[in-house]
C-alpha angles and dihedrals in degrees: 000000000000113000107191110195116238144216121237112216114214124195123185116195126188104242122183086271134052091263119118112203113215113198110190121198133201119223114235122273110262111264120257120272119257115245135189122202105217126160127297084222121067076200103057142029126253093265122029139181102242120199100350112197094187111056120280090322119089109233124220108294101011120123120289095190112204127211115178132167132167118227134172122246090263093052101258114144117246118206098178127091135029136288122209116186117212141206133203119187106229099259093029125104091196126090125227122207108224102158137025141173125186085221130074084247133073142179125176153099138255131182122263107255107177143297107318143096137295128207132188116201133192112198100208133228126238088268086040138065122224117246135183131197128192139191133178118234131193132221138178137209117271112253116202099191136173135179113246107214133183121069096335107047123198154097129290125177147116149252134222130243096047123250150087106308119183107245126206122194120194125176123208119258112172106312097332136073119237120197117257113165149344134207139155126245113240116265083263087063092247122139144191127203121178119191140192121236132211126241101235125019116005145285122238130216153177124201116196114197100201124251124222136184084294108045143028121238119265118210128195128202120203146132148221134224 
């Protein structure tokens, strides 16, 4: 902690007596430092996607890695205090703790939840202000999918979470994608595409299962043949 030295102010006043009155006043303490959270990576951000299946999107449940240091103003590293990382839903006006350290460092992972904001917060000393720093992260759904061969081609699957998810289906046609067909998934998030197949060569196709407040679209590139 800083201690910087004062000045006592004395003031003598005549009174009727003889007696002299000495008031003595402290300075006020020196304001806290300013301080700014920024990565423990030059590489990375504070918070990074890690291994994505499912394209640069995290999907639900994948790694969400965590990288978090307190510096001044000046860039001095501060070790003193305590971090809290917090999550809002994407339609939510109320913050979720999901990771904490009783230092002014972290490192860690969580799990991707949805679409929504993350904060991280550094609560300050007394030599020391308190900062915050956010940034919005998307997620999409997780998609299990396999091809369905033999007379009837296609594709089968399911997402999760669970639910009635708007499905598009486009088919190649030179470099564009034309519309070919829609469909929902069941409550239970499964889903069933039958395609047709050339005779000869191969179809291609792109299948869009479509993204909400809560979660980002996925979309799915395959063929038949």
């Amino acid at each position: 902690m800083r201690i910087r030295p004062f000045l006592a102010a004395l003031l003598t006043t005549a009174l009727v007596g003889p007696t002299a009155a000495v008031i003595s006043t402290a300075a006020p303490a020196s304001a806290a430092e300013s301080t700014r959270i920024v990565s423990g990576n030059s590489n990375t951000p504070w918070l990074y996607p890690g291994y994505r299946s499912q394209g640069k999107i995290p999907a639900v449940g994948e790694t969400l890695s965590l990288s978090i240091n307190v510096q001044t103003t000046g860039g001095s590293q501060i070790y003193d205090g305590s971090l809290q990382v917090q999550f809002k839903a994407a339609g939510s006006s109320s913050w979720k703790t999901v990771a904490s350290s009783s230092t002014a460092y972290l490192y860690d992972s969580i799990k991707a939840r949805q679409n929504g904001t993350y904060r991280a917060v550094y609560g300050g000393t007394s030599a020391y202000s308190s900062s915050s720093i956010e940034k919005a992260q998307k997620v999409q759904r997780k998609l299990s999918i396999q091809g369905i061969s033999g007379k009837r081609a296609g594709f089968k699957g399911k997402v999760s979470p669970k639910g009635k998810v708007g499905v598009v289906v486009q088919k190649k046609a030179g470099k564009k994608w034309k519309g070919f067909r829609t469909l929902k998934t069941d409550k239970k998030g499964r889903f069933t595409v039958y395609l047709p197949a050339p005779r000869t060569g191969r179809f291609q196709w792109k299948i869009t299962f479509k993204g909400n407040k809560k979660f980002a679209k996925t979309i799915v590139r395959g063929y038949t043949y």
